[in-house]
Each structure stands twice: as structure tokens, then as C-alpha cells.
mmCIF file as Biopython writes it, N, C-alpha, C and O atoms, coordinates in Angstrom:
data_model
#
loop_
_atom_site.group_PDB
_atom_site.id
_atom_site.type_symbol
_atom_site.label_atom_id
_atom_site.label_alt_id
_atom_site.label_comp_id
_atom_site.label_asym_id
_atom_site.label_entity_id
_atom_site.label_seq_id
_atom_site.pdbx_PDB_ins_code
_atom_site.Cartn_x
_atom_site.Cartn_y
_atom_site.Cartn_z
_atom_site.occupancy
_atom_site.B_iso_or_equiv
_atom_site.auth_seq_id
_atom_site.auth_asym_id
_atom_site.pdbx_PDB_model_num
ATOM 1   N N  . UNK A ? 1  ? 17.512  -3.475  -21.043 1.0 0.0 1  A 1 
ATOM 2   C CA . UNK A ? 1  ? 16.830  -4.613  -20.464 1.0 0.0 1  A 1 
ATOM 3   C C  . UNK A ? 1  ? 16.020  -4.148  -19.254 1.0 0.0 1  A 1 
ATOM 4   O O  . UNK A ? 1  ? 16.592  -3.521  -18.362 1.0 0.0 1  A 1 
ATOM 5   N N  . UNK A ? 2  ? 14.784  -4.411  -19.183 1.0 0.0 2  A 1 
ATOM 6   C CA . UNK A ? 2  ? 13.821  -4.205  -18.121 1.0 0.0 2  A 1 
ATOM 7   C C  . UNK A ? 2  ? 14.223  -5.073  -16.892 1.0 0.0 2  A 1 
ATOM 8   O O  . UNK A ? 2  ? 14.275  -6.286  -17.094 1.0 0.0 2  A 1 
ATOM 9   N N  . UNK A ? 3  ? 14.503  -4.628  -15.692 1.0 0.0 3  A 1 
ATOM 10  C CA . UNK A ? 3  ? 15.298  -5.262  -14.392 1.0 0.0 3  A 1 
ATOM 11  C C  . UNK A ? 3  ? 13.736  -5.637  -13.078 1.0 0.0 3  A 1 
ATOM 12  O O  . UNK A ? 3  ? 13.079  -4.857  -12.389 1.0 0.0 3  A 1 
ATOM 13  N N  . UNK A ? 4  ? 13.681  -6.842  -13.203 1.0 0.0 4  A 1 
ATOM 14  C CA . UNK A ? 4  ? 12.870  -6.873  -12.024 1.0 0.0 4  A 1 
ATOM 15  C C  . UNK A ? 4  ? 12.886  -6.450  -10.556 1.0 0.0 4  A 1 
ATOM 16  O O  . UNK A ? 4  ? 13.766  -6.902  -9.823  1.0 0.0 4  A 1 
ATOM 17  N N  . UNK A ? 5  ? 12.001  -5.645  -10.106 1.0 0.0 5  A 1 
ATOM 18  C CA . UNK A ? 5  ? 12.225  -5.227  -8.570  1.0 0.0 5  A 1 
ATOM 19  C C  . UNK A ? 5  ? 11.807  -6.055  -7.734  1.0 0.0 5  A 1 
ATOM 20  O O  . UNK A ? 5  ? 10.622  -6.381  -7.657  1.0 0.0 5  A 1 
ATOM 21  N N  . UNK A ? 6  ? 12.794  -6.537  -6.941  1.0 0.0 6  A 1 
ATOM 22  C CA . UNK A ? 6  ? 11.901  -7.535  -5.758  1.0 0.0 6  A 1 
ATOM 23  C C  . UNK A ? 6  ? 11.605  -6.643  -4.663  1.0 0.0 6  A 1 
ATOM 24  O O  . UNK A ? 6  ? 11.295  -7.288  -3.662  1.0 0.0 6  A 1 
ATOM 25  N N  . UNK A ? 7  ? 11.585  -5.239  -4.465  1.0 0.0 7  A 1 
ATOM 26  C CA . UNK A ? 7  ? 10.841  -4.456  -3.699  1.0 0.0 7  A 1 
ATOM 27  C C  . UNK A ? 7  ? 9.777   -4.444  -3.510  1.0 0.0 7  A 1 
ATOM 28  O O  . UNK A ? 7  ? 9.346   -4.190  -2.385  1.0 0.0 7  A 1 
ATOM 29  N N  . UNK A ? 8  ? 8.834   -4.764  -4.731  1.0 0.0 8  A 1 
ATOM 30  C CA . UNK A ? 8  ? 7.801   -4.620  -5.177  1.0 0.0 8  A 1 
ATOM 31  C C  . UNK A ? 8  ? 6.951   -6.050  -5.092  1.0 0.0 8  A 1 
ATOM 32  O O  . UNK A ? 8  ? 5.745   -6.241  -5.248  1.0 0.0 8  A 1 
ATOM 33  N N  . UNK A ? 9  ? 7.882   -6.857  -4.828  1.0 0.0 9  A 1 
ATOM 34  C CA . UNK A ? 9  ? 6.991   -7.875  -5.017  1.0 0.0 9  A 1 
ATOM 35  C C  . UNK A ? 9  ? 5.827   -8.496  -4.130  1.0 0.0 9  A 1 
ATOM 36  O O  . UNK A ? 9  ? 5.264   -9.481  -4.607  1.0 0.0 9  A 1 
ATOM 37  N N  . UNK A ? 10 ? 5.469   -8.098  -3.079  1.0 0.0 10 A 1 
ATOM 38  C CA . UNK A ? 10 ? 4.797   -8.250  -1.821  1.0 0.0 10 A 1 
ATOM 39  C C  . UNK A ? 10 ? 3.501   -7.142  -2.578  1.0 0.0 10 A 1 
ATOM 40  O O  . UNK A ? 10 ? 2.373   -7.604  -2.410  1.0 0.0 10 A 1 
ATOM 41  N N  . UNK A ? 11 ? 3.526   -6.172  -3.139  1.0 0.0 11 A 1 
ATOM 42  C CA . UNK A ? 11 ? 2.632   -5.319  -3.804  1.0 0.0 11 A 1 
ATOM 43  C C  . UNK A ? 11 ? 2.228   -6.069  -5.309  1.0 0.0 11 A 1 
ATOM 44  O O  . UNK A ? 11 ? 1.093   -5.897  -5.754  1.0 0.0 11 A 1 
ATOM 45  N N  . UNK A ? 12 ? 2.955   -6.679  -5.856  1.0 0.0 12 A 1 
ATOM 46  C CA . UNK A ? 12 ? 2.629   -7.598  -7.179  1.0 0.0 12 A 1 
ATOM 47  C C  . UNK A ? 12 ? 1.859   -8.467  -6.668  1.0 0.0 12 A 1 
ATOM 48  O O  . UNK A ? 12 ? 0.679   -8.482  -7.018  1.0 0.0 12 A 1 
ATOM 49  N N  . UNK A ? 13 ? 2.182   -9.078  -6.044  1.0 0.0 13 A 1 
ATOM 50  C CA . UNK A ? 13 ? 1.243   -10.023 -5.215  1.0 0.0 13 A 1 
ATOM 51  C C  . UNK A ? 13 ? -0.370  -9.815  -5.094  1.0 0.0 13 A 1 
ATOM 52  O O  . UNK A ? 13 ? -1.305  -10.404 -5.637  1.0 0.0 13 A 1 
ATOM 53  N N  . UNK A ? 14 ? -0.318  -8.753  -4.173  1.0 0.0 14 A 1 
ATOM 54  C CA . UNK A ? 14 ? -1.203  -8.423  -3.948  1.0 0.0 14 A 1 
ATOM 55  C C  . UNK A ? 14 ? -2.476  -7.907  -4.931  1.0 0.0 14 A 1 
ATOM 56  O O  . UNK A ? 14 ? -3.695  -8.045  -4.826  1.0 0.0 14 A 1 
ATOM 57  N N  . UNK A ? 15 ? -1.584  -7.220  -5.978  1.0 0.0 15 A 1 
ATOM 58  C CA . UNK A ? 15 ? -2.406  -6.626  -6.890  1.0 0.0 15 A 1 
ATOM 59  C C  . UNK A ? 15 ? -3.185  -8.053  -7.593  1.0 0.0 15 A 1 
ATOM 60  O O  . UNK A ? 15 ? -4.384  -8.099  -7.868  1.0 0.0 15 A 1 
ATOM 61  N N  . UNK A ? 16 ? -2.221  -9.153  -7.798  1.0 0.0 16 A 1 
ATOM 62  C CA . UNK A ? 16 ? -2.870  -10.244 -8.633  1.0 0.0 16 A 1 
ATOM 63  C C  . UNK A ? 16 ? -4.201  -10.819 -7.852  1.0 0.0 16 A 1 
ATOM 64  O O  . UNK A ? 16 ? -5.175  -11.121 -8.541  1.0 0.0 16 A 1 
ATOM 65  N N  . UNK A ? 17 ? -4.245  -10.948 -6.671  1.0 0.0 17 A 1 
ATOM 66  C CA . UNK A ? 17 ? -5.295  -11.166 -6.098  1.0 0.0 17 A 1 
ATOM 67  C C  . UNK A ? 17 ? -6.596  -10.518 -6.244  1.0 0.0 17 A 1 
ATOM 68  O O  . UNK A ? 17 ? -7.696  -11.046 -6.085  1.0 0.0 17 A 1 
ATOM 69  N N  . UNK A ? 18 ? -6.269  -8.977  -6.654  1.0 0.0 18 A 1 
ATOM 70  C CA . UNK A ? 18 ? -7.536  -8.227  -6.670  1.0 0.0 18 A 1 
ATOM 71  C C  . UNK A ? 18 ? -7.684  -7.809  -7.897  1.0 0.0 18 A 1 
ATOM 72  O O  . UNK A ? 18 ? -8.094  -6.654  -7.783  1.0 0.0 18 A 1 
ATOM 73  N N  . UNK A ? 19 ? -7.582  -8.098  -9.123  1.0 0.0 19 A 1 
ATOM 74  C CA . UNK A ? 19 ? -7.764  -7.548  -10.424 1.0 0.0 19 A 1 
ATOM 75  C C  . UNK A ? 19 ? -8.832  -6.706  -10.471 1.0 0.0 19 A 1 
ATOM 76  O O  . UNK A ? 19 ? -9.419  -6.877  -9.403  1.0 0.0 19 A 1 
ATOM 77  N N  . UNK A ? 20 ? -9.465  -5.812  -11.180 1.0 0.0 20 A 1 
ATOM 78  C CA . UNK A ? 20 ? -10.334 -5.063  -11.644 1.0 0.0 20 A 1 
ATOM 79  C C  . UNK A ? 20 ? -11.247 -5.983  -12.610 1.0 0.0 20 A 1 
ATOM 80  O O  . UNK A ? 20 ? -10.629 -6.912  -13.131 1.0 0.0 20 A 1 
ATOM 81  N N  . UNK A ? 21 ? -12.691 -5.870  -12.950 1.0 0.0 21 A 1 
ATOM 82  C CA . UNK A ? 21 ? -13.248 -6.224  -13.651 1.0 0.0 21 A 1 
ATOM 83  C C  . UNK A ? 21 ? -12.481 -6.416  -15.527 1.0 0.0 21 A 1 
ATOM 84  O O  . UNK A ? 21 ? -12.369 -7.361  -16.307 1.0 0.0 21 A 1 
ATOM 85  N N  . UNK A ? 22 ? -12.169 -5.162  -15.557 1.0 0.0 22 A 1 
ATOM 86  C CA . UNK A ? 22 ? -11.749 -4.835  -17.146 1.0 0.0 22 A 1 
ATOM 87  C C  . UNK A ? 22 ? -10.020 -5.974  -17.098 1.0 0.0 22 A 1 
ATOM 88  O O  . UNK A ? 22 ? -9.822  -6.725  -18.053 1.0 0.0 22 A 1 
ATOM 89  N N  . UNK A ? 23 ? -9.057  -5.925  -16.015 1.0 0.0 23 A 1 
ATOM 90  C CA . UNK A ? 23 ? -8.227  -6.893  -15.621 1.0 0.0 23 A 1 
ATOM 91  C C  . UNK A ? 23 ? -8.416  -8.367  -15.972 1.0 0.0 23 A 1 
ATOM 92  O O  . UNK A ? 23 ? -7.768  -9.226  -16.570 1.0 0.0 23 A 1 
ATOM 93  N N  . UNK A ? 24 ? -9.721  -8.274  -15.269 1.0 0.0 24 A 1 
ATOM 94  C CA . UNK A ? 24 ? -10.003 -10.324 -15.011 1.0 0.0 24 A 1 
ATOM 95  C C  . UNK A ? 24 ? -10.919 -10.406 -16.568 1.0 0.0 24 A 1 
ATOM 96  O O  . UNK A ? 24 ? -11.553 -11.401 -16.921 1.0 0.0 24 A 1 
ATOM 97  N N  . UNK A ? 25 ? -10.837 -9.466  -17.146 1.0 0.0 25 A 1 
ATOM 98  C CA . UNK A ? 25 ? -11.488 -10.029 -18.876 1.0 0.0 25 A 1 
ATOM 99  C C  . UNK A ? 25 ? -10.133 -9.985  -20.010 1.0 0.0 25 A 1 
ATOM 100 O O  . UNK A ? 25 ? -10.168 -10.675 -21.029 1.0 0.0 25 A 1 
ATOM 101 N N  . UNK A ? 26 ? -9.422  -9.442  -19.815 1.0 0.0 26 A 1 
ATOM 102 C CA . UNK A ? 26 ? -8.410  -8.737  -20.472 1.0 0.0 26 A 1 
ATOM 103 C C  . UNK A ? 26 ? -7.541  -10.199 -19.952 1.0 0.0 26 A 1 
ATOM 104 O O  . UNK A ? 26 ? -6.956  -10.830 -20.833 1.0 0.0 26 A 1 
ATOM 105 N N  . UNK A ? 27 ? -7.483  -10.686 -18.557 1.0 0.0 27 A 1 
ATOM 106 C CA . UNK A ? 27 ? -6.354  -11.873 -18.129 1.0 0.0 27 A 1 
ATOM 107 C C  . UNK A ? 27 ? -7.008  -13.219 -19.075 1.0 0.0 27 A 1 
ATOM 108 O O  . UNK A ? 27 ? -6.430  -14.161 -19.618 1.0 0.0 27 A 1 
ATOM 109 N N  . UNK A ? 28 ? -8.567  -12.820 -18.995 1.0 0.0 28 A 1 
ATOM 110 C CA . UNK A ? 28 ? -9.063  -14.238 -19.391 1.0 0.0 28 A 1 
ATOM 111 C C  . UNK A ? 28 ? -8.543  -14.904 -20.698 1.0 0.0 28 A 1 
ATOM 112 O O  . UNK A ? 28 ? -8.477  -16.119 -20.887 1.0 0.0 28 A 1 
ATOM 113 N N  . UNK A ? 29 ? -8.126  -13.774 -21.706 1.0 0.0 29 A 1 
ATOM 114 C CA . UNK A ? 29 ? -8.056  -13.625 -23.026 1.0 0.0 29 A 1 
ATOM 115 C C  . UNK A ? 29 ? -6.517  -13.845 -23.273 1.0 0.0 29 A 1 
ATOM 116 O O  . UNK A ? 29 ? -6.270  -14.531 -24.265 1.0 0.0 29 A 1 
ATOM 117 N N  . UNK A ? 30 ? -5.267  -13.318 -22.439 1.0 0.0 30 A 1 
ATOM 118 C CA . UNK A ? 30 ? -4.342  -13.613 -22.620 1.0 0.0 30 A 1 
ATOM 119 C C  . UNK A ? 30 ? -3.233  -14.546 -22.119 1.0 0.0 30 A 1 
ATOM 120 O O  . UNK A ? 30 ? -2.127  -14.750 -22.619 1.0 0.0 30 A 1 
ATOM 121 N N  . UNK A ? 31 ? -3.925  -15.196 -20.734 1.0 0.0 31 A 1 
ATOM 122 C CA . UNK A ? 31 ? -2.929  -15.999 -20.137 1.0 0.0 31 A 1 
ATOM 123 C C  . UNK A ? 31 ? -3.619  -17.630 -20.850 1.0 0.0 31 A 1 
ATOM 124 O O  . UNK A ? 31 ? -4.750  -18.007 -21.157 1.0 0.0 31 A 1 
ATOM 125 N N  . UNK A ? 32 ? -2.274  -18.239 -20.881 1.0 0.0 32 A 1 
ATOM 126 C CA . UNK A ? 32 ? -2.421  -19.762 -21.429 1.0 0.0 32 A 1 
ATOM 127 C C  . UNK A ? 32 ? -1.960  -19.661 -22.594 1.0 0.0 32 A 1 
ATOM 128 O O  . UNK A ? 32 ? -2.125  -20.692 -23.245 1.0 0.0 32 A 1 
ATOM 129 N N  . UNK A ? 33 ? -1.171  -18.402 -23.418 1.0 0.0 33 A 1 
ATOM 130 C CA . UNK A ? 33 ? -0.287  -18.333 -24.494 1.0 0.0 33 A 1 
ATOM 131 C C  . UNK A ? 33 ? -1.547  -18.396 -25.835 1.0 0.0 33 A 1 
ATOM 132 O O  . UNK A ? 33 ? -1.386  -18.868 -26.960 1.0 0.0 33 A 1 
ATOM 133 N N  . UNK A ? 34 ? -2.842  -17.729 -25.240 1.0 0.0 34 A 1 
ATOM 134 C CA . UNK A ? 34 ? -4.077  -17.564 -26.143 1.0 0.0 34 A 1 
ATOM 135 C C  . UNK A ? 34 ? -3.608  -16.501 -27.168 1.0 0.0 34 A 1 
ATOM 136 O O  . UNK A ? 34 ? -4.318  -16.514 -28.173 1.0 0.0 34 A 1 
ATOM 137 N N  . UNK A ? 35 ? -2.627  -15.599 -27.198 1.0 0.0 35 A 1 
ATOM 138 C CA . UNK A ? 35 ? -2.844  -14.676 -28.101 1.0 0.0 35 A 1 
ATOM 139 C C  . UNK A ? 35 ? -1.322  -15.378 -28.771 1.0 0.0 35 A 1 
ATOM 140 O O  . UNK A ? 35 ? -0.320  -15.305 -28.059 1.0 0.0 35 A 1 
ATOM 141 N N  . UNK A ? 36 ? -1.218  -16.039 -30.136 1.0 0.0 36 A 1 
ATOM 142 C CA . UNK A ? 36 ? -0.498  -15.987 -31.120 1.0 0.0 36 A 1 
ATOM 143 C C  . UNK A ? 36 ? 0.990   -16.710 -30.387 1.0 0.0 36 A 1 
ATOM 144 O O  . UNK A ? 36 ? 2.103   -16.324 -30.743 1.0 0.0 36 A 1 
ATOM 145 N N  . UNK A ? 37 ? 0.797   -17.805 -29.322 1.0 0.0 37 A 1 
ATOM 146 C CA . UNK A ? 37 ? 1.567   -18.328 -28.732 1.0 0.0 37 A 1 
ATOM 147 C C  . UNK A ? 37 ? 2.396   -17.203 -27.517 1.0 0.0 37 A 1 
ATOM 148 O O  . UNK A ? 37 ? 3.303   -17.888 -27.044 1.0 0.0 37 A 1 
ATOM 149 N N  . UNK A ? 38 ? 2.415   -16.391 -27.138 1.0 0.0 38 A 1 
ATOM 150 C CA . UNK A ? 38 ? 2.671   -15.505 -26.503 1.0 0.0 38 A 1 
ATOM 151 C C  . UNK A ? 38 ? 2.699   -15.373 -24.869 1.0 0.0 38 A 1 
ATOM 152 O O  . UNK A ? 38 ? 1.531   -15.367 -24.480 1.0 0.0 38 A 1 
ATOM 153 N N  . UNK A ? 39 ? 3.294   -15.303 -24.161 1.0 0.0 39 A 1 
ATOM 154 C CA . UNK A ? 39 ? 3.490   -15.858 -22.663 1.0 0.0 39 A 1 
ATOM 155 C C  . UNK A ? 39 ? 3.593   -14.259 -22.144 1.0 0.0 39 A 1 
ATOM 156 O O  . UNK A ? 39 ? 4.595   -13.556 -22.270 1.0 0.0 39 A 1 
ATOM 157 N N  . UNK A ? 40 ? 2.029   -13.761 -21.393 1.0 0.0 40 A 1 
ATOM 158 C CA . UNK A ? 40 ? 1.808   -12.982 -20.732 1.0 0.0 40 A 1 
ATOM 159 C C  . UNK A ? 40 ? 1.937   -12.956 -19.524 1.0 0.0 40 A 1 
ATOM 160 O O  . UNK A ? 40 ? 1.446   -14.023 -19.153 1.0 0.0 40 A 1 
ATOM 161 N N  . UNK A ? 41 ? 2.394   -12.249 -18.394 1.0 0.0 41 A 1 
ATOM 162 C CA . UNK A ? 41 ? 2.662   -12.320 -17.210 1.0 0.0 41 A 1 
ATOM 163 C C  . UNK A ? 41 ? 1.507   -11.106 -16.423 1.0 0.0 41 A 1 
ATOM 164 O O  . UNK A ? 41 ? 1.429   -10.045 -17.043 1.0 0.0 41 A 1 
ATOM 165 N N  . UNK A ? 42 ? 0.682   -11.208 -15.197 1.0 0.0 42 A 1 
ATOM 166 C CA . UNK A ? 42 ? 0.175   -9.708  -14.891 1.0 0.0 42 A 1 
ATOM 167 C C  . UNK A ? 42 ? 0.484   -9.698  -13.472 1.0 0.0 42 A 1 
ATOM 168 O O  . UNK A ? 42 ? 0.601   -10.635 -12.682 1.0 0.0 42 A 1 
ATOM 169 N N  . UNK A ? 43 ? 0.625   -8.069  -13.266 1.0 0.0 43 A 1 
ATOM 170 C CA . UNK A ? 43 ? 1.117   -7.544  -12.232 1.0 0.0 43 A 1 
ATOM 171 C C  . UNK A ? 43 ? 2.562   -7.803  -12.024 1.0 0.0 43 A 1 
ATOM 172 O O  . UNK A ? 43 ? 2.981   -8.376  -11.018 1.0 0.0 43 A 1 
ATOM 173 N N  . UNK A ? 44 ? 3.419   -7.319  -13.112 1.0 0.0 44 A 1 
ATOM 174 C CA . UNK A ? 44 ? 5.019   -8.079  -12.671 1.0 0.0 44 A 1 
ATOM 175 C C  . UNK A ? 44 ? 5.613   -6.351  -12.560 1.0 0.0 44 A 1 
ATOM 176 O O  . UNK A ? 44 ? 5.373   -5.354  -13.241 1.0 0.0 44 A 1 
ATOM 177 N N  . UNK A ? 45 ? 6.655   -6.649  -11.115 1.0 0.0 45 A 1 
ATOM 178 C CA . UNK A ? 45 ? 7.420   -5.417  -11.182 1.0 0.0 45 A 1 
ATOM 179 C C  . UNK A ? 45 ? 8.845   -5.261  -12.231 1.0 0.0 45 A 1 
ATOM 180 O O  . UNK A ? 45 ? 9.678   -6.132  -12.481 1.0 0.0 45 A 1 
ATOM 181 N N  . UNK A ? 46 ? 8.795   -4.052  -12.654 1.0 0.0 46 A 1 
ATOM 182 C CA . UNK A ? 46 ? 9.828   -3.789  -13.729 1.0 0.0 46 A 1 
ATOM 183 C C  . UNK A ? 46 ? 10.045  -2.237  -13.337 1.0 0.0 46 A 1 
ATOM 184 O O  . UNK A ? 46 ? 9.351   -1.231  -13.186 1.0 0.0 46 A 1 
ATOM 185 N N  . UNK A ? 47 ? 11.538  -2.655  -13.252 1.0 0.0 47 A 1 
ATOM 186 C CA . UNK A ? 47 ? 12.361  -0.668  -12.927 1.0 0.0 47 A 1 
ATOM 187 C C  . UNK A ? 47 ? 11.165  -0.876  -11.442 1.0 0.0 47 A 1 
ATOM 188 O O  . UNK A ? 47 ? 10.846  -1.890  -10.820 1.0 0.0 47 A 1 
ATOM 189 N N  . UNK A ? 48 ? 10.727  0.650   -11.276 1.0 0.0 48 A 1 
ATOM 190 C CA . UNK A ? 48 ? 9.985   0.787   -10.152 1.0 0.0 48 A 1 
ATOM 191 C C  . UNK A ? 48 ? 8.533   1.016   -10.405 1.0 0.0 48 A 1 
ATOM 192 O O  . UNK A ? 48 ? 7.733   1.822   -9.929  1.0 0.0 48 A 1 
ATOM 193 N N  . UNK A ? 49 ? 8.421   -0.003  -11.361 1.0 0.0 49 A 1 
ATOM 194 C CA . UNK A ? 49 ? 6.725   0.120   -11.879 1.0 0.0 49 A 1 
ATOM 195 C C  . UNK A ? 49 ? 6.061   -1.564  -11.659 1.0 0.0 49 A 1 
ATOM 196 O O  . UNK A ? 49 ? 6.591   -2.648  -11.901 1.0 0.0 49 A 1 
ATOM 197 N N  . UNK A ? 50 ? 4.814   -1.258  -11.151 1.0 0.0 50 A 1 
ATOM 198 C CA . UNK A ? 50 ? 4.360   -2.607  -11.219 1.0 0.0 50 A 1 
ATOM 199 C C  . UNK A ? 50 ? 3.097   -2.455  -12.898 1.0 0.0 50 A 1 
ATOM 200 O O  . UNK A ? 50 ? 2.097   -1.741  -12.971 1.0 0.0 50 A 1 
ATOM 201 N N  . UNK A ? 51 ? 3.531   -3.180  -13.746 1.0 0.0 51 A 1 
ATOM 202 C CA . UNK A ? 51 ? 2.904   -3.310  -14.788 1.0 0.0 51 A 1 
ATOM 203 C C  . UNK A ? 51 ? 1.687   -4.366  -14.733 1.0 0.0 51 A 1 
ATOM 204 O O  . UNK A ? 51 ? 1.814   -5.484  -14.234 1.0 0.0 51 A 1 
ATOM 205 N N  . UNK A ? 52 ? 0.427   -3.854  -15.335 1.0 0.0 52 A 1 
ATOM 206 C CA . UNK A ? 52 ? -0.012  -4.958  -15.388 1.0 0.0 52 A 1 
ATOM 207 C C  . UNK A ? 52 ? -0.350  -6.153  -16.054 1.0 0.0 52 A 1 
ATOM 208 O O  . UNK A ? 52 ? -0.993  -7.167  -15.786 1.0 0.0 52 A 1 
ATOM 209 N N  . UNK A ? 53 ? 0.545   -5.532  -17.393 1.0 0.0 53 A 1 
ATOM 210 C CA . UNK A ? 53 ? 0.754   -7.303  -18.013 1.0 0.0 53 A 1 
ATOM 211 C C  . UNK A ? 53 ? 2.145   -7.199  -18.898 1.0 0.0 53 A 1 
ATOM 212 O O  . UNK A ? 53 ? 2.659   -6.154  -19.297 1.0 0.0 53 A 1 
ATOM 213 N N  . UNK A ? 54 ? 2.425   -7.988  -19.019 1.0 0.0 54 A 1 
ATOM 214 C CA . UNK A ? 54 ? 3.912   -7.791  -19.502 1.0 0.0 54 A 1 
ATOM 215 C C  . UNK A ? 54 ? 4.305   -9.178  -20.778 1.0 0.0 54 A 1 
ATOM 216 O O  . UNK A ? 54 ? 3.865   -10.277 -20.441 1.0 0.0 54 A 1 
ATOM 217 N N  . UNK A ? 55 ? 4.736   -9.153  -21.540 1.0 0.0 55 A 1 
ATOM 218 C CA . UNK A ? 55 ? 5.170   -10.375 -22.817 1.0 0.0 55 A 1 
ATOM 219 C C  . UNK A ? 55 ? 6.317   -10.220 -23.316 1.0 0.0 55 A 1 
ATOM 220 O O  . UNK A ? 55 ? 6.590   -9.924  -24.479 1.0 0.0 55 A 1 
ATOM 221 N N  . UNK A ? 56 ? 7.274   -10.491 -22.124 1.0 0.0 56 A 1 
ATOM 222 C CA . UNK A ? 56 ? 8.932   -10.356 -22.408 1.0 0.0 56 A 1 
ATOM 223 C C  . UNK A ? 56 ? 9.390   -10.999 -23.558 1.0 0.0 56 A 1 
ATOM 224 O O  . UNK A ? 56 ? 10.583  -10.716 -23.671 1.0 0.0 56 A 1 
ATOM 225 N N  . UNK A ? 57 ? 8.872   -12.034 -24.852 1.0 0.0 57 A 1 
ATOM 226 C CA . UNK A ? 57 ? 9.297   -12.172 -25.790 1.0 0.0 57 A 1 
ATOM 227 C C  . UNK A ? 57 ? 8.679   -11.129 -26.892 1.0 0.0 57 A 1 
ATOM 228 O O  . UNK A ? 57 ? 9.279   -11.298 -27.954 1.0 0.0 57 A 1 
ATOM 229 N N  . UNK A ? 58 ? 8.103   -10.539 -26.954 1.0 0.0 58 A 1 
ATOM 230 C CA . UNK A ? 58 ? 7.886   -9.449  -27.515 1.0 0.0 58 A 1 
ATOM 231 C C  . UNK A ? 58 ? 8.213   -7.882  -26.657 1.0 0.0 58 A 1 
ATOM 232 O O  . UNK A ? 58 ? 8.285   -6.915  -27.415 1.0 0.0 58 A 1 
ATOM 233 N N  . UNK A ? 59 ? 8.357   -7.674  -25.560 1.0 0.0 59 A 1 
ATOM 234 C CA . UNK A ? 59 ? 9.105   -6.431  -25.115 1.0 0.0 59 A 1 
ATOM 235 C C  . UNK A ? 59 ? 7.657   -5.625  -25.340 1.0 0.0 59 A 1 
ATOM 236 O O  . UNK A ? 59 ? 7.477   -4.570  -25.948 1.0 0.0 59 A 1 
ATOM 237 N N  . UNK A ? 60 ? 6.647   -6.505  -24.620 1.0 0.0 60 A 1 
ATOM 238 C CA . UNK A ? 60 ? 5.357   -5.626  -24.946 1.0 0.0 60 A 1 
ATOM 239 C C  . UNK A ? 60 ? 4.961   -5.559  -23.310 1.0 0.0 60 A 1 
ATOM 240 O O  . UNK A ? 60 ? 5.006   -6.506  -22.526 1.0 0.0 60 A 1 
ATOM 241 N N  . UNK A ? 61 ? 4.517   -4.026  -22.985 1.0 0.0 61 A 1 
ATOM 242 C CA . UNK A ? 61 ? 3.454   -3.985  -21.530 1.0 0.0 61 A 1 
ATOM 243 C C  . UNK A ? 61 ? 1.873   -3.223  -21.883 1.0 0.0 61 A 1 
ATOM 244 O O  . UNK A ? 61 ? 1.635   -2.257  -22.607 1.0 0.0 61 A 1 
ATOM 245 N N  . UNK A ? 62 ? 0.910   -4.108  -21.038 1.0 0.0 62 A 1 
ATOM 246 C CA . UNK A ? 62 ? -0.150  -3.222  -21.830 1.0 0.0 62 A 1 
ATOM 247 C C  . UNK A ? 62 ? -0.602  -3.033  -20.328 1.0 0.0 62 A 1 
ATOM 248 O O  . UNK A ? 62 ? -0.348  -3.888  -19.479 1.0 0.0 62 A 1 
ATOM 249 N N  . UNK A ? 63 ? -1.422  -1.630  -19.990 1.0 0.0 63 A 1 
ATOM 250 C CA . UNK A ? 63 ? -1.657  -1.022  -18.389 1.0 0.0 63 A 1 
ATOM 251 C C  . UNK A ? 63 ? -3.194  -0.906  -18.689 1.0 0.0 63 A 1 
ATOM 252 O O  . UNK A ? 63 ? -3.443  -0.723  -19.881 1.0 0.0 63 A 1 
ATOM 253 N N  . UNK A ? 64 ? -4.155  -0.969  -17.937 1.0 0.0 64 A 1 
ATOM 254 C CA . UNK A ? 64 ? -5.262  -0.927  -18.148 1.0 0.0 64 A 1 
ATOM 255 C C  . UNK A ? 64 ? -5.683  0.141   -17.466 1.0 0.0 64 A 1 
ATOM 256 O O  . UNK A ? 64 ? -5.102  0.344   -16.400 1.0 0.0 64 A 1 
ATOM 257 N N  . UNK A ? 65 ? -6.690  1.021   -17.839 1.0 0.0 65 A 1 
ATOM 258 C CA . UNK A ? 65 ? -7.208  2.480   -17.560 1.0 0.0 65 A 1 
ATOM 259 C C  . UNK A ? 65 ? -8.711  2.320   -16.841 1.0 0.0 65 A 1 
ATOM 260 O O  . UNK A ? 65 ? -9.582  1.552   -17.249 1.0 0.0 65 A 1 
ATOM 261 N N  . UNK A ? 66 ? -8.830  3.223   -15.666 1.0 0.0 66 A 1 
ATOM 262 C CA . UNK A ? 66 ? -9.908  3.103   -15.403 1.0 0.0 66 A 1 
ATOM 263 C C  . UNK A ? 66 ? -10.436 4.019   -15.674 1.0 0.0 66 A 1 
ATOM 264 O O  . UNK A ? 66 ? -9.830  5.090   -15.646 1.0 0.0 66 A 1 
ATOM 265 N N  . UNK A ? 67 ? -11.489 3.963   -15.964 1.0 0.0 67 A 1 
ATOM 266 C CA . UNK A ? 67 ? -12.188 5.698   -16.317 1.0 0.0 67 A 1 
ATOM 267 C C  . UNK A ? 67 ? -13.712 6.037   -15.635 1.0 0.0 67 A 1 
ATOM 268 O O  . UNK A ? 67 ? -14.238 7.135   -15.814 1.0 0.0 67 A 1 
#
């Protein structure tokens, strides 16, 4: 089971405020249970990682790359 860090959460925070371009297209598309009923979360801490999107009924994280 993936354990939330509340260490992290003052940095989760923060990150949600500032998304990345490729972030705020990628959020547009999945929050509101748009993909196949599915409840996406972004920027949530897990273990000692802040992920940036997470779908705890599927046990799915997807991280976005900058290049």
C-alpha cells in the first residue's frame, strides 16, 4: 500500500499552484473523472515522492517529463 507523507505536503501544495504547461493540459483532460470514470489526484505525496498524478482505484501514477 502506497503511505501518504504529510512531510511533503506544504511542497504538494505548492507544486499544484505552479503546474507546467504540458501539467495544466494533461490536468485539463483528467480531473472531473473525464477518463473512463476515474478519480485523478495531482501533486499527491506517496512514500517520499511527490507524484504528479495519481488514480488510487487503479494503482496508476503518471510523472510528466520535461525535455
Amino acid at each position: 500500500m502506497l503511505r501518504y507523507n504529510q512531510n511533503l505536503k506544504n511542497r504538494a501544495r505548492q507544486l499544484r499552484k505552479n503546474l507546467t504547461d504540458s501539467e495544466k493540459a494533461l490536468w485539463s483532460r483528467l480531473r472531473g473523472k473525464q477518463v473512463l470514470g476515474v478519480q485523478f489526484y495531482r501533486q499527491k505525496p506517496i512514500g517520499g515522492y511527490i507524484v504528479d498524478f495519481y488514480a488510487p482505484t487503479a494503482n496508476l501514477v503518471i510523472e510528466s517529463v520535461i525535455t
